[in-house]
C-alpha positions as CSV (number, residue, x, y, z in Angstrom):
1,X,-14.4,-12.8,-39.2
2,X,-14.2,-12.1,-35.8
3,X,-11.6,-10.2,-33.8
4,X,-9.1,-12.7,-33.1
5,X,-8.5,-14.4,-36.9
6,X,-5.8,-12.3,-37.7
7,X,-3.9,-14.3,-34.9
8,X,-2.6,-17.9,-36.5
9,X,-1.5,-21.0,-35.0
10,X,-2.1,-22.8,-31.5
11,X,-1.7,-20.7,-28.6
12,X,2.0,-20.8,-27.1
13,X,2.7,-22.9,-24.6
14,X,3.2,-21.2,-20.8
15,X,6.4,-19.0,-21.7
16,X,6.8,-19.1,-25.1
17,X,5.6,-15.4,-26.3
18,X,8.1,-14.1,-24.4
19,X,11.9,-14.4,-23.7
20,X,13.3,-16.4,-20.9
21,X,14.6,-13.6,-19.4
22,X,11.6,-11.3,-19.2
23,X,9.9,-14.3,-17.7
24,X,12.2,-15.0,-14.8
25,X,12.5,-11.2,-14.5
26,X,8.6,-11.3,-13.9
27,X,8.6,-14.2,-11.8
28,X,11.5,-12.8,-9.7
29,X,9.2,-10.0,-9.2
30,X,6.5,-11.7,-8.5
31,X,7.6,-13.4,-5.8
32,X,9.3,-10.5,-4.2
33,X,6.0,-8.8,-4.0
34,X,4.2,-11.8,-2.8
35,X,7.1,-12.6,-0.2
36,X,6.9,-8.7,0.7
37,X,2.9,-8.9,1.9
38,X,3.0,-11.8,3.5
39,X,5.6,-9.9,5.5
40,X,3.9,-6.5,6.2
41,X,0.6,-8.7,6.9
42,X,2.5,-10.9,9.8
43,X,4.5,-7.7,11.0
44,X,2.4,-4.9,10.8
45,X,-1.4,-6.0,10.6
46,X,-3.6,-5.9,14.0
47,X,-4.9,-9.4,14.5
48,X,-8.3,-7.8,15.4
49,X,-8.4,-5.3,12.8
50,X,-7.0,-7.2,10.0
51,X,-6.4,-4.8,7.1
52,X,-3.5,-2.5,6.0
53,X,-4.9,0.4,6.1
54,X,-4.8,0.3,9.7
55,X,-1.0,0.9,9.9
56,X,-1.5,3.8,7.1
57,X,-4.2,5.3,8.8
58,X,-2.2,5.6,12.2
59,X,0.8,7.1,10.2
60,X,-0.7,9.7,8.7
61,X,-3.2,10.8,11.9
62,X,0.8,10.7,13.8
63,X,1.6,13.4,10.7
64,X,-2.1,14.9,11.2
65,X,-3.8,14.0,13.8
66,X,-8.0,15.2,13.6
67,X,-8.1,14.9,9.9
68,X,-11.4,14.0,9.1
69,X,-13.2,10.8,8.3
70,X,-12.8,11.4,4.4
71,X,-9.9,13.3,3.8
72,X,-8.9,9.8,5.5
73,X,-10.3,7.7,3.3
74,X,-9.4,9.9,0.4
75,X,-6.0,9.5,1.1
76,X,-5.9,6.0,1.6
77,X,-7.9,5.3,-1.4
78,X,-10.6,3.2,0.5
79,X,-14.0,3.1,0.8
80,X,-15.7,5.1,3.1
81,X,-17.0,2.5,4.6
82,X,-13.9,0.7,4.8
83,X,-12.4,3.2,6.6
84,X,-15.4,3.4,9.1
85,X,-15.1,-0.2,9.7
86,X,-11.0,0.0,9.9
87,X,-11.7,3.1,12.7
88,X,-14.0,1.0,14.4
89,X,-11.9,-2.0,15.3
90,X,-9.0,0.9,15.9
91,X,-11.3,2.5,18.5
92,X,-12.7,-0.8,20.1
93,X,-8.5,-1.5,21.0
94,X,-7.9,2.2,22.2
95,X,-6.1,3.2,19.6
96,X,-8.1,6.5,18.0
97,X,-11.1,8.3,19.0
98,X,-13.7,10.2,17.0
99,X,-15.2,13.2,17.2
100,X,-17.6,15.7,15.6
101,X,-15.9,18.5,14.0
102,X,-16.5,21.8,16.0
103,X,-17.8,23.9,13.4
104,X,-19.4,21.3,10.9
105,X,-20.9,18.5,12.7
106,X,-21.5,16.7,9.9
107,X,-17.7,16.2,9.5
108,X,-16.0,13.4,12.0
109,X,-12.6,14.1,13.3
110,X,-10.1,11.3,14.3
111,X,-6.8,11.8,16.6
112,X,-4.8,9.4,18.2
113,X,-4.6,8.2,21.6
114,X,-1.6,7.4,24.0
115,X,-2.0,4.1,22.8
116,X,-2.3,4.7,19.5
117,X,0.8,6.9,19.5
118,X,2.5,4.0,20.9
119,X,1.5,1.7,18.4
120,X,2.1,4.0,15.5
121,X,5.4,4.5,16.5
122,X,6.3,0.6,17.4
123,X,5.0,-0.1,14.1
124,X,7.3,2.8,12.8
125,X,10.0,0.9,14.5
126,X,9.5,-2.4,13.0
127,X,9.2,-0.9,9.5
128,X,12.6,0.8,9.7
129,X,14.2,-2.2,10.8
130,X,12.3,-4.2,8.3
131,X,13.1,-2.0,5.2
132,X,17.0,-1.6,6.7
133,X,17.1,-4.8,6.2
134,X,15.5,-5.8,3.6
135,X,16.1,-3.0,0.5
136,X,18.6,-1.3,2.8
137,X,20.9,-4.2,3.1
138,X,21.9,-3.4,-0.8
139,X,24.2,-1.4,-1.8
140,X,23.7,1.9,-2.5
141,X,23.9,1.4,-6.5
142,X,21.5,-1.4,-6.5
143,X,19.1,0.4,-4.7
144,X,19.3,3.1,-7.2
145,X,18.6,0.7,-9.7
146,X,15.9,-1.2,-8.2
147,X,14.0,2.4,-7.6
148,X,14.9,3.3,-11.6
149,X,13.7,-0.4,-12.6
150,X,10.3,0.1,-10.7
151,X,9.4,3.6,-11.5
152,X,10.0,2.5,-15.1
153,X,8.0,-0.7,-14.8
154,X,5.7,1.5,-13.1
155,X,5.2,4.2,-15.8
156,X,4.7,1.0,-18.4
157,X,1.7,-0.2,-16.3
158,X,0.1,2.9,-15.7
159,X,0.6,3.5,-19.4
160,X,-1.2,0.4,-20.0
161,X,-3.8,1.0,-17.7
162,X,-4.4,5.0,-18.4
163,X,-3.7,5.3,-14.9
164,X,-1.4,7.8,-13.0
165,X,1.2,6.3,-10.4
166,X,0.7,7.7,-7.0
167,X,1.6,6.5,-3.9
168,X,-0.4,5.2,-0.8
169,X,-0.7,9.0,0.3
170,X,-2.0,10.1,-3.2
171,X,1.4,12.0,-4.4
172,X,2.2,11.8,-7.8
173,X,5.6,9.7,-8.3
């Protein structure tokens, strides 16, 4: 007997172990994700340093400029590497510089530049006006739904998964 005999007849065809509405409900979603990073790739994303984390990193060293190389990468939940090779391309377009940390040289410290202020904050721009008009063009009870709908979804998967929910800064939602 192996582990899957208790389960009888054909599979279902595409659709059928669920109801029709949890499957548009999913599909709906699905797209809106999909339609949503497409969107924050082609808005937001350097051509020459084509990764997220690049518009993360910026906003948080505009919160905290000098935080160090991990904390960084601890933050945004990447690599260490990855975030060395994000900083790079960030620092070959003048956008951050590093440094050794004054007391611990072991430790690399990375603050914005002029132009990297400017960037962070014309990317902050575009964001605002991309979420205003996006989420924010519902009303104010829809988006209150929406939010309740995905935190619960949310709790579901990270039930699922035995994961916590946190955001992109590491705060617990």
């Amino acid at each position: 007997m192996n582990d899957c005999d208790h389960i009888a007849g054909p599979p279902p065809e595409h659709g059928e172990a669920f109801d029709p509405v949890t499957s548009r409900a999913f599909q709906a979603f699905g797209r809106a994700f999909h339609m949503h990073r497409q969107a924050m790739q082609r808005r937001f994303v350097n051509p020459e340093t084509p990764h997220h984390g690049e518009v993360f990193a910026l906003r948080l060293l505009a919160r905290s400029d000098g935080l160090s190389q991990r904390d960084l990468a601890d933050t945004l939940h990447l690599s260490r590497p990855r975030v060395t090779s994000i900083l790079q391309g960030m620092e070959r377009s003048g956008a951050v510089r590093r440094e050794a940390d004054a007391t611990d040289h072991r430790v690399t410290r990375v603050f914005l530049t002029d132009e990297g202020r400017c960037r962070e904050m014309e990317q902050r721009a575009a964001f605002e006006d991309y979420l205003n008009n996006t989420i924010g063009a519902l009303s104010d009870s829809d988006k209150e739904e929406l939010a309740r709908i995905l935190d619960e979804v949310s709790g579901h998967i990270a039930a699922l998964t035995g994961a916590g929910t946190k955001d992109h800064e590491g705060r617990g939602v």
